[in-house]
N, C-alpha and C positions, 0 to 999 in steps of 0.2 A: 504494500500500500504506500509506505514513506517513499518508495522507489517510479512507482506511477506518479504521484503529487509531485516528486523532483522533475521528473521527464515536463508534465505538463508546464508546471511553473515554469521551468525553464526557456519552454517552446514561448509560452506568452510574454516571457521577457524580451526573448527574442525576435518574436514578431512585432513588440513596441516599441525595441531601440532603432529597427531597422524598417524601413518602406516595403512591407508587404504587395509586391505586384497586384495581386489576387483580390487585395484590397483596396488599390487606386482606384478610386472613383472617377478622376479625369482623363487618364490615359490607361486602360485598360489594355494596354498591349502589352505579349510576353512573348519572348525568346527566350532561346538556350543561350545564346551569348549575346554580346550587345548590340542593340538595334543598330549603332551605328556602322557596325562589322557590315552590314548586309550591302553589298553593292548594287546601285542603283541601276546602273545601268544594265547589268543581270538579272535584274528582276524585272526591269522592262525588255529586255529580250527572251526573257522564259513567259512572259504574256502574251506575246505576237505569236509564240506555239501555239497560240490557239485560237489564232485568226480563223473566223470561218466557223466557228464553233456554233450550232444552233442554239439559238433561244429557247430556254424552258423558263418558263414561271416556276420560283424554289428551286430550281437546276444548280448544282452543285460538283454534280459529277462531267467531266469533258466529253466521255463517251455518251452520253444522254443529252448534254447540253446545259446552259450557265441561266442564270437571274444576275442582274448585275451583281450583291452582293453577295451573290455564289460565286461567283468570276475574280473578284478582291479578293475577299477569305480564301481563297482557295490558292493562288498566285502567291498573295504573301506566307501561307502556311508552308508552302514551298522551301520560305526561307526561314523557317521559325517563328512564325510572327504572325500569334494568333488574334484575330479581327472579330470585331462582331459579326455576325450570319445574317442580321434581319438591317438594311438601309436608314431605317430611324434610328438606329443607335450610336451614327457617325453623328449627331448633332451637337453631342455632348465630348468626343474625344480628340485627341491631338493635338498637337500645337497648329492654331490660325495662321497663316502666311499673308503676307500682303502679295501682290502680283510680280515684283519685280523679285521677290526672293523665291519662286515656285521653282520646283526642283522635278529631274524623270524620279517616279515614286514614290510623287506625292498624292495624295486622294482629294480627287474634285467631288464635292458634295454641292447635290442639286434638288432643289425642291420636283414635288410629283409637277405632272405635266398639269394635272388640271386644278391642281389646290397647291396652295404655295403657302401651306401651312405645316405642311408635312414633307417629311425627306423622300424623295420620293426615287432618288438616282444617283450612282457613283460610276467614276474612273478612277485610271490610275496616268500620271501623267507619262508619255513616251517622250515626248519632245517639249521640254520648256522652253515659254517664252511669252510670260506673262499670262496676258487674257488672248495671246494668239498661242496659246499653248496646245499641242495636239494630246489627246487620251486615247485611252483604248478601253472599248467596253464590252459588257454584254447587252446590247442593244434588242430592244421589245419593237423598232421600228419599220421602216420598211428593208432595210436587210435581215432583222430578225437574227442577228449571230451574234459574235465577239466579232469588233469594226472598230477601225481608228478613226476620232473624227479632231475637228478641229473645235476647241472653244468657242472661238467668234464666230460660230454659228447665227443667226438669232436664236433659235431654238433652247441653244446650250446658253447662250450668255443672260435671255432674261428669265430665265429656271436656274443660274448659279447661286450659289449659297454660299457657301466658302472653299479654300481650298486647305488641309491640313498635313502637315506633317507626323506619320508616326513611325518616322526612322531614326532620325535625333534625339538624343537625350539630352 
């Protein structure tokens, strides 16, 4: 019993001197090593693997086909770096970027197409370069795959939300 209370108190001491990932409310991302190991531009070349990939609503798997936030979580899990599954729960994580700091591997968050109260769409960026920055997604539209489009779209630019970083510590 003294030996289970040691183990436990200890773990709690432990978990209070230090930042529990599991516990971060703000950036709820975790890797095996640190995010900023993860190379960018690898991660945007292991997404273009999957150019073409059909569209599924909840799609997660590449052989069945992506939802956009099956298409993220899945790409970043690649590299250890696990993301939330459901699109509304980018609204609350990462660090904010302004446009001239957007980086390849950062995450565009865009409101839904018809209600611009809710999150309704993610990329991941391939080609920075501010709000002419190109992404790559899994697209619900008329290609219906994973597709690189460009920001300054209209479509994309008055549905942007933010763009965040969750590779930086």
């Amino acid at each position: 019993m003294k030996l289970r209370f040691s183990i436990v108190f200890l773990s709690a001491v432990l978990c209070s001197s230090f930042t529990c990932e599991k516990e971060h409310k703000t950036v709820p991302v975790q890797t095996k090593e640190s995010n900023s190991k993860v190379d960018r531009e690898a991660l945007a070349a292991y997404a273009k693997n999957y150019l073409g990939t059909p569209y599924l609503y909840a799609g997660n798997d590449p052989n069945k086909g992506f939802d956009c936030s099956g298409f993220v979580s899945y790409v970043f899990h690649h590299f250890d770096v696990a993301l939330p599954r459901s699109s509304g729960e980018y609204k609350n994580i990462g660090k904010q970027l302004n446009p001239d700091d957007f980086k390849v591997g950062d995450i565009l968050v865009f409101y839904g197409y018809k209600d611009k109260t809710i999150i309704g769409h993610l990329g991941i960026i391939c080609e920075a370069n501010g709000m002419q920055s190109k992404f790559i997604h899994a697209s619900s539209g008329k290609v219906s795959s994973v597709t690189i489009t460009s920001l300054d779209t209209e479509h994309y630019t008055n549905r942007f939300y933010k763009c965040i970083d969750v590779l930086s510590k």
